[in-house]
Each structure stands twice: as structure tokens, then as C-alpha cells.
C-alpha positions as CSV (number, residue, x, y, z in Angstrom):
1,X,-54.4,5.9,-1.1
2,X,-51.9,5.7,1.8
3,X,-51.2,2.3,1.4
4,X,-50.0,3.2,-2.2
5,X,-47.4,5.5,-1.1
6,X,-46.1,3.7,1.2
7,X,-46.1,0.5,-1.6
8,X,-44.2,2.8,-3.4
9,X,-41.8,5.2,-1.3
10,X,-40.8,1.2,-0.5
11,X,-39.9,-0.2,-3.6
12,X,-38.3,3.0,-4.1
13,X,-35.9,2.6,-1.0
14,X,-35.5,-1.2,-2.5
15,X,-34.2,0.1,-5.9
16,X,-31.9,2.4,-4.2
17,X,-30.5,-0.1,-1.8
18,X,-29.9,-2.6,-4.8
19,X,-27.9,0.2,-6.4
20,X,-25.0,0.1,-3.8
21,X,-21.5,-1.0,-4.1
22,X,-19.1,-2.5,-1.2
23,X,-15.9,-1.6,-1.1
24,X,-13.2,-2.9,1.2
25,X,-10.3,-1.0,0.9
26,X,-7.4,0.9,2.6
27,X,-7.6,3.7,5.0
28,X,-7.9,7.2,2.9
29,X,-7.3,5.1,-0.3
30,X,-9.9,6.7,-2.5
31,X,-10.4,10.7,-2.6
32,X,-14.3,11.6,-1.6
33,X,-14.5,13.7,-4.8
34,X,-13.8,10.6,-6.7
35,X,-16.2,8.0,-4.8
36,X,-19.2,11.1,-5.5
37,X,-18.7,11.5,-9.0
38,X,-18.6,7.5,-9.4
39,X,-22.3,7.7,-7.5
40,X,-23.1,10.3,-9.5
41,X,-22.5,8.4,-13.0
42,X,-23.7,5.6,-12.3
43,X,-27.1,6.4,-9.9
44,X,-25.6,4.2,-6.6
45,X,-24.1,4.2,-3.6
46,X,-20.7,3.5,-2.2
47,X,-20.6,1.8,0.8
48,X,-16.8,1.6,2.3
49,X,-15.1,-0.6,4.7
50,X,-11.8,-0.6,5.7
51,X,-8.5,-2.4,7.1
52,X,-5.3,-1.1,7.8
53,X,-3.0,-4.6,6.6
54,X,-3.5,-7.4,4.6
55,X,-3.6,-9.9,7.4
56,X,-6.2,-8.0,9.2
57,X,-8.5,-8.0,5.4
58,X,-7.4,-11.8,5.1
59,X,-8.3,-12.7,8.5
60,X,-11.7,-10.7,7.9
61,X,-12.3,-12.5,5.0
62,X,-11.4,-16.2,6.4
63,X,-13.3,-15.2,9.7
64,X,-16.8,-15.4,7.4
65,X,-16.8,-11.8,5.7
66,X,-19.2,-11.5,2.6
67,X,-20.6,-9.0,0.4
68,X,-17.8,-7.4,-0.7
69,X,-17.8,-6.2,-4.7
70,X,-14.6,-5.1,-4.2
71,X,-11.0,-5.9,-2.1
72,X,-8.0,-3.9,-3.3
73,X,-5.1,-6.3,-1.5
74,X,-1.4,-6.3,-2.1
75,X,0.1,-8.5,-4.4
76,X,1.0,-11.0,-1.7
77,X,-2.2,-10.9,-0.4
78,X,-4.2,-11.0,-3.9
79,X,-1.9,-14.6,-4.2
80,X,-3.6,-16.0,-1.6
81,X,-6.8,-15.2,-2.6
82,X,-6.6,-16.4,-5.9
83,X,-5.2,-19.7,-4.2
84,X,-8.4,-19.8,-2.1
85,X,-10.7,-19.3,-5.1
86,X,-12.4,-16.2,-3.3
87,X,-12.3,-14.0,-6.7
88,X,-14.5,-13.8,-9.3
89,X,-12.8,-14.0,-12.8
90,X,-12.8,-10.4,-14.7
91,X,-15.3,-9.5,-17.7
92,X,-12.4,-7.6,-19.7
93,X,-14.9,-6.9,-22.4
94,X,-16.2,-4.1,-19.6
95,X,-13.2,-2.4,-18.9
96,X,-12.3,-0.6,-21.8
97,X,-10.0,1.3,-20.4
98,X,-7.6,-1.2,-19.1
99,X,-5.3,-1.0,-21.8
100,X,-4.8,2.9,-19.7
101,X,-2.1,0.8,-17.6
102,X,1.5,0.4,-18.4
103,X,2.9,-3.2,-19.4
104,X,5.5,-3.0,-16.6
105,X,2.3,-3.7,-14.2
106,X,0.3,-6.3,-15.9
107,X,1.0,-10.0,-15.7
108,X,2.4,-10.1,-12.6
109,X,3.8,-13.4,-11.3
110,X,0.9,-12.9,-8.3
111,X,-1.7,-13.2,-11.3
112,X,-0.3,-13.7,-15.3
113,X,-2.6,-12.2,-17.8
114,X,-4.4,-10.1,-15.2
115,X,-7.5,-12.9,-14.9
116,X,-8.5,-11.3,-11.8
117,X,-7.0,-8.2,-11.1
118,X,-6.5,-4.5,-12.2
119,X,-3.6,-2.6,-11.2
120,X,-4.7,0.4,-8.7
121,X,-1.8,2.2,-7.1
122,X,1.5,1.2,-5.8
123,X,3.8,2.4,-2.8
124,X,7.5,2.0,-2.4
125,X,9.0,0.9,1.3
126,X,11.7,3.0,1.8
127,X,13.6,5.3,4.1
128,X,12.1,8.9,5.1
129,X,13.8,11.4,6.7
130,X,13.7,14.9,8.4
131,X,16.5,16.6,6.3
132,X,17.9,19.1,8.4
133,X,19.0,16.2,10.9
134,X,20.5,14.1,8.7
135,X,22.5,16.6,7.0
136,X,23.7,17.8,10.0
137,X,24.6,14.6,11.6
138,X,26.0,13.6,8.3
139,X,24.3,10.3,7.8
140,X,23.2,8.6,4.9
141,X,19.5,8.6,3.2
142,X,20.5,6.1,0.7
143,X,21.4,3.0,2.8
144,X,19.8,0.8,4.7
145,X,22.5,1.0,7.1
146,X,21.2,4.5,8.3
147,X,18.3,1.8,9.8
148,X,20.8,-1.5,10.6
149,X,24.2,0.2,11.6
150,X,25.1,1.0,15.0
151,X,27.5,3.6,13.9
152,X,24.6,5.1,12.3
153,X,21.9,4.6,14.8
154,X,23.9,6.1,17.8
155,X,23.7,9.5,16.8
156,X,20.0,8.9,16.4
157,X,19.2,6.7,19.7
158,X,15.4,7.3,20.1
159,X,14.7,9.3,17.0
160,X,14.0,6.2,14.6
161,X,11.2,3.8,14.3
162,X,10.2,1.3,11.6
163,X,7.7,-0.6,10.4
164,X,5.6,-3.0,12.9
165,X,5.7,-5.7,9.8
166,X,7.5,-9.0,10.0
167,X,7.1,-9.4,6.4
168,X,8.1,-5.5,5.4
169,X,11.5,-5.4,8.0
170,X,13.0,-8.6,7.5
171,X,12.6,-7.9,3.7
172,X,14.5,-4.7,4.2
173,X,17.1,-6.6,6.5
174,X,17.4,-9.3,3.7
175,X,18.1,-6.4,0.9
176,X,20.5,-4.6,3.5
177,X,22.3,-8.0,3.5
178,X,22.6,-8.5,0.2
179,X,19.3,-11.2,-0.3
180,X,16.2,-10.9,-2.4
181,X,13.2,-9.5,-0.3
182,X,11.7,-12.7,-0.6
183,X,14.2,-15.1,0.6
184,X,12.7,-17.8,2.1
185,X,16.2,-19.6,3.7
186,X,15.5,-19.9,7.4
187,X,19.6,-19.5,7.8
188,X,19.2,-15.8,5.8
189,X,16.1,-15.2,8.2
190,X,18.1,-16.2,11.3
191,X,21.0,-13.8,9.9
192,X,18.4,-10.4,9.4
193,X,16.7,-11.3,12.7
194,X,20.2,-11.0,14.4
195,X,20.6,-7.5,12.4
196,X,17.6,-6.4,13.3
197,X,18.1,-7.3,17.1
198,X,21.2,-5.3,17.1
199,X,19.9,-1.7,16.1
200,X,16.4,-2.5,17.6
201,X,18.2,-1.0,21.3
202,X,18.3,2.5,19.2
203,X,14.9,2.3,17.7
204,X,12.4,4.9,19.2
205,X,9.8,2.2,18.0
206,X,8.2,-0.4,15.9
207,X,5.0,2.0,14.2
208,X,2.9,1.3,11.1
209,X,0.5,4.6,12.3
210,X,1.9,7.1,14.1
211,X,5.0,7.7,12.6
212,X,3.6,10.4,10.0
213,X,2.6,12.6,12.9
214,X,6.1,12.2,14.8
215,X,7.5,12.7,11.4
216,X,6.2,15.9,10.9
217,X,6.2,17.3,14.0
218,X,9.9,16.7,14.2
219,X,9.9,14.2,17.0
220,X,11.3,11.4,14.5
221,X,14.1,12.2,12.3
222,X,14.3,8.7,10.3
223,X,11.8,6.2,9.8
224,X,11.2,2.9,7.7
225,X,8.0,3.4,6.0
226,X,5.8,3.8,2.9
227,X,6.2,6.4,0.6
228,X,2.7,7.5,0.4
229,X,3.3,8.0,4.5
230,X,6.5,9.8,3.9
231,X,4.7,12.1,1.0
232,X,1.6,13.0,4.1
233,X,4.3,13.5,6.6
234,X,6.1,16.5,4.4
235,X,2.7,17.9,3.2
236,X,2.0,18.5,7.2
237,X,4.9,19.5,8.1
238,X,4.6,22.8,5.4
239,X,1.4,23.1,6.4
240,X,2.6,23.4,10.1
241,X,5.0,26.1,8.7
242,X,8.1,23.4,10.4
243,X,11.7,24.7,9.4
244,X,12.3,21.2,7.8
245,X,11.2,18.9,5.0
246,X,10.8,15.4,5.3
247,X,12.4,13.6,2.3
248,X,12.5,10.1,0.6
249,X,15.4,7.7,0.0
250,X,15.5,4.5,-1.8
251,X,18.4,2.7,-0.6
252,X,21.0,1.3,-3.4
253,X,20.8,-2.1,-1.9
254,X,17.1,-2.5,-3.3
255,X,13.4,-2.2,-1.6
256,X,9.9,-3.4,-1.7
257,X,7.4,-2.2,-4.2
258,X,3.7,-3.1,-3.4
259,X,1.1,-3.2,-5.9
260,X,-2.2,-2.8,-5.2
261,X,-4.7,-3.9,-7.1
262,X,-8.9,-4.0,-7.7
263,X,-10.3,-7.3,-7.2
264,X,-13.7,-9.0,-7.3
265,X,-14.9,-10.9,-4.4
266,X,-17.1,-14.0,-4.7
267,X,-19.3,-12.7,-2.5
268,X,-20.1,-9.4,-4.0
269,X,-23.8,-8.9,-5.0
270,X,-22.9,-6.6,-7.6
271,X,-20.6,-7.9,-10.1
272,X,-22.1,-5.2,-13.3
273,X,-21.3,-2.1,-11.0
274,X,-17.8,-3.3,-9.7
275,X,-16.9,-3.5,-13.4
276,X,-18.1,-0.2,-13.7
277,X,-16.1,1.1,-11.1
278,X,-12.8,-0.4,-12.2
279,X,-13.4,1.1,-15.5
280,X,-14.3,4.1,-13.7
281,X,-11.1,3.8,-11.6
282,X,-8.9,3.6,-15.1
283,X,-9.9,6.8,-16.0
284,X,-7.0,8.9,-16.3
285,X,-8.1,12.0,-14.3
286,X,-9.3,9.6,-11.8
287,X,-7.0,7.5,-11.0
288,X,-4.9,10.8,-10.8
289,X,-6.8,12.2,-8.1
290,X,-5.4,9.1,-5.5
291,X,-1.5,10.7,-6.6
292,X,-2.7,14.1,-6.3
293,X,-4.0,13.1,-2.7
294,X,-1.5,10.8,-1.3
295,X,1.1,10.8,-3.4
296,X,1.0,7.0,-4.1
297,X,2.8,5.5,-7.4
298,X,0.4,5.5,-10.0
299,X,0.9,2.8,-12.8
300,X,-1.9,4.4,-15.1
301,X,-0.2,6.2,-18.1
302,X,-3.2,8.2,-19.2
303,X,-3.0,9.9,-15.0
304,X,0.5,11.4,-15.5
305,X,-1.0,14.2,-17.3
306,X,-3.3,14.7,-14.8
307,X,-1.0,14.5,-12.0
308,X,1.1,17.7,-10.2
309,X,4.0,18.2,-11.4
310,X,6.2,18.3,-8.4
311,X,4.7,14.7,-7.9
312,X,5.2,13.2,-11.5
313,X,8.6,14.4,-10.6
314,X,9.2,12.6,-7.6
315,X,11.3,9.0,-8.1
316,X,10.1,7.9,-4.8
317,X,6.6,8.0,-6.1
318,X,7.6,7.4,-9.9
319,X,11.3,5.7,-9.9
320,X,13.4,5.9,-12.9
321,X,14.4,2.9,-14.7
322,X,17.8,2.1,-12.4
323,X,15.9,2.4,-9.7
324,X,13.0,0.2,-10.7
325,X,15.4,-2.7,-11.4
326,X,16.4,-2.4,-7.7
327,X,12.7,-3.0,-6.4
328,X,11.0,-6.2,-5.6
329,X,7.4,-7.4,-5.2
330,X,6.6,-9.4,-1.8
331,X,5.5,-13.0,-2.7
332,X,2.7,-15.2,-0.8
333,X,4.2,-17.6,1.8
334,X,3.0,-21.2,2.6
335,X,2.0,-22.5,6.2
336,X,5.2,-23.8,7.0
337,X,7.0,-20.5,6.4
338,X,4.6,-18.4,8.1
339,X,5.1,-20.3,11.1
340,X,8.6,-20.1,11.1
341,X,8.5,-16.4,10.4
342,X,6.4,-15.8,12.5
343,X,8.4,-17.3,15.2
344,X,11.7,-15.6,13.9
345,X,9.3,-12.3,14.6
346,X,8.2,-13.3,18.4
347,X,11.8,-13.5,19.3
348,X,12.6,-10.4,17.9
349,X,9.9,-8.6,19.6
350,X,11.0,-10.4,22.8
351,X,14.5,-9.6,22.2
């Protein structure tokens, strides 16, 4: 009799452990109320890994990761995947609610007619701020040149950082100097490397983490940074009961937008419940709960209704039409210009 419950308390464990998805995704990209009720529908487990930057999931992925269901990169990032043939084509027969997202995010030149990928969430690299302080120092929020311009920068020697991202701050040097984000002239790179070498002596730092903290605590009174950050940083610092807000600007010469998207790995054991959970994921009051927790760009237009209004209303989460024209997807890079960039980036950080 034993050795029947034991038979069957194990194929029970087996059946459960069959019933798991992996996800590799972004720190806090996915609100626990959301992952449970997806467990709950569908009888499973979620099982989440994380990175922090595309390069690090990349490099994870090159170095011999397998097993993931499903990746949720950037649309640089998703480029090279698809060029590696590490994604599994989409069933779109199982995701009837796809046609939930707007046109204005589908068929992207990273991947036309959405073969592979579903639009998730997107953030907007921009320039945050701790009101009070630049009001009172009378500088601008809508420029890049409050980041670039020494005439700027000395009255906030210490009290800046930006992003530690070759891609994301030479991008924003380019637009500052009148270039798309992704030109790839090594002349234009030379002339934002010597930009950003001039302000870098009034930078507190280069910070992809910490800045939401020193943000909110009033440490930091301008950053370069994502507006989901930027959104975190002002929801702590009324929390904290701080005599300031920290605000967004998008600067009139132009800025990145980064779309991330849901993504099938090759490797993923699972195929049937990853399609279940993009479907899942382009639910409406779902995909809402990811703005209502981060305040990330949502391109779903069956969420807005679902989504605070103080958010909805926010262009650096949901820009207008003018201001949308003004924003740019990263493109991949090949070999060649990696090197070089990432040369052009040592001798900044050397500088």
C-alpha cells in the first residue's frame, strides 16, 4: 500500500513540475498579483529569472542559457535574436487578443508583421528632475543641454548623473547634436564622445540603479534616465512626505523610446503555456496592472481604461502625437560597430 502512495504523490509532483513556465524578464517587470492570477487560470507555475540589461540577457543566452519559454528584450536586442534564430515563430491563431495593441507598435522594422514578437511595455529615455531645484536655479527640463552644457551643469556640479549605457548616452549626445539616435558615422560618434567628455567633470555619476533612490531623497536634482525610474522616484519621494516632486522632460531635440516585447525562446519546454501567457498578458486589465505599478508606456489600447488616471495623463508615459514623432527606436549594431563603440566608450570612461 505504501509503495502506492508514494507511486502516486510522485507522478503527482511530475504533473505539477511539467506545468511550469520560465520567464526571463526585467527586474520588477511583472506585478505579483498578475503572475498569481496567471497560475491560477491556467493550473502552473511561474518560475522567474531576471537581468537588469540586454547585454547581460544576451550574454546569458550566448553563454549556454536554455529553458526559457519566455525573454521580453528590447527591440535592439529582440534584432539580434531573431538574427541568431534563437525564437520560436508565434502561433497567432492562440493569441486572440493581439489585435488589443495599437498599430503604431506592430510591424516594427526590428521584426515586420510581428512573426515573433508581442508588444509588452515601453519606456521613454528622458530627463528627470527634482522641480524645486530647477526652478529655482532656472534651468531648463526640456533640453538636453541641461545634461551636455557647461553653462548648465555648473550650477549643478555633483548633483547629476546619467545613464551607465554606451548605447543609451551617445544616443542622447547624437539627438542633442542634432543626429538620429542611431547614427552609426564614427566622425558623429567622435563628435558626442567629445560632448560627453566635456560635462562628464560635472556629473555626480554614471548610474543605471541607484539614481531612483538619490532622486528621491533629494541628493540628485537631474538625471538621464528611464521614465518608468523617474515615475518610482516621485512615488517615493511622496511617500517620504519630501517637499519636492520629481518630474519628466522630453527634450525638443528628440529621445529614445524602447519597446519591449514577449518573445519565445527555442529552448523553452513549454510553447502551449507561453502562448497562453502572452494572451494572458494582452488582456486589458492586465497589462494595465504593469502602468498602474511602474508607470511604464503601455501600447495596449484595451489597458487605458484600466489605467489611473493621473498616469493615462502623463506624456512622458503616454506622449502626444508631436512628441512621438520626436522619438526613436535603438537599432541592433554589427561586430564592427560594436567594437568601435565600444572603444569610443572606454575612452570616455577613461577620460
Amino acid at each position: 500500500m505504501m509503495w502506492r502512495i508514494l507511486l502516486l504523490m510522485l507522478c503527482i509532483g511530475s504533473a505539477y513540475a511539467d506545468d511550469v513556465l520560465h520567464l526571463y524578464n526585467w527586474n520588477n517587470y511583472i506585478s505579483g498579483e498578475t503572475v498569481a492570477r496567471f497560475e491560477a487560470q491556467c493550473n502552473c507555475r511561474v518560475v522567474q529569472d531576471y537581468y537588469s540589461d540586454n547585454e547581460e540577457m544576451l550574454a546569458k543566452l550566448a553563454a549556454g542559457a536554455t529553458g526559457y519559454d519566455i525573454i521580453v528584450p528590447t527591440g535592439n536586442a529582440m534584432e539580434s535574436l531573431i538574427r541568431q534564430k534563437a525564437l520560436r515563430p508565434l502561433d497567432k491563431s492562440l493569441l486572440p487578443n493581439l489585435n488589443n495593441i495599437a498599430p503604431a507598435y506592430l510591424n516594427t522594422a526590428f521584426d515586420p508583421g510581428n512573426r515573433y514578437s508581442v508588444p509588452y511595455a515601453y519606456t521613454l529615455t528622458l530627463i528627470g528632475y527634482n522641480t524645486e531645484k530647477m526652478r529655482e536655479l532656472d534651468l531648463p527640463a526640456d533640453s538636453w543641454a541641461a545634461i551636455f552644457e557647461p553653462r548648465h551643469l555648473a550650477k549643478l556640479k555633483g548633483r547629476v548623473t546619467v545613464l551607465d549605457s554606451q548605447r543609451e548616452l551617445i544616443a542622447a549626445a547624437l539627438k542633442y547634436l542634432g543626429y538620429s539616435a542611431n547614427d552609426t558615422s564614427e566622425a558623429h560618434w567622435k563628435q558626442a564622445r567629445d560632448l560627453i567628455i566635456r560635462a562628464k567633470p560635472y556629473w555626480a555619476a554614471f548610474n543605471a540603479s541607484s539614481y531612483i533612490k538619490e532622486l528621491a531623497v533629494g541628493n540628485i536634482w537631474l538625471v538621464h534616465g528611464y521614465s518608468n525610474d523617474i515615475f518610482q522616484a516621485d512615488l517615493d519621494a511622496q511617500k517620504a512626505g519630501r517637499k519636492f516632486r520629481i518630474a519628466s522632460g522630453i527634450p525638443k531635440e528628440g529621445a529614445v523610446l524602447a519597446l519591449d516585447s514577449m518573445v519565445l525562446h527555442k529552448s523553452g519546454p513549454r510553447p502551449d503555456l507561453a502562448h497562453r501567457f502572452v494572451d494572458f498578458m494582452l488582456d486589458g486589465r492586465n497589462s494595465a496592472e504593469l502602468t498602474n505599478l511602474i508607470g511604464s508606456g503601455n501600447p495596449n489600447r484595451d489597458a487605458l481604461q484600466y489605467i489611473k488616471p493621473e498616469i493615462a495623463q502623463n506624456p512622458a508615459v503616454f506622449p502626444g502625437p508631436e512628441q512621438q514623432a520626436r522619438l526613436e527606436m535603438l537599432r541592433d549594431l554589427d561586430r564592427h560597430q560594436r567594437r568601435v563603440l565600444s572603444r569610443i566608450w572606454t575612452e570616455i570612461k577613461l577620460r
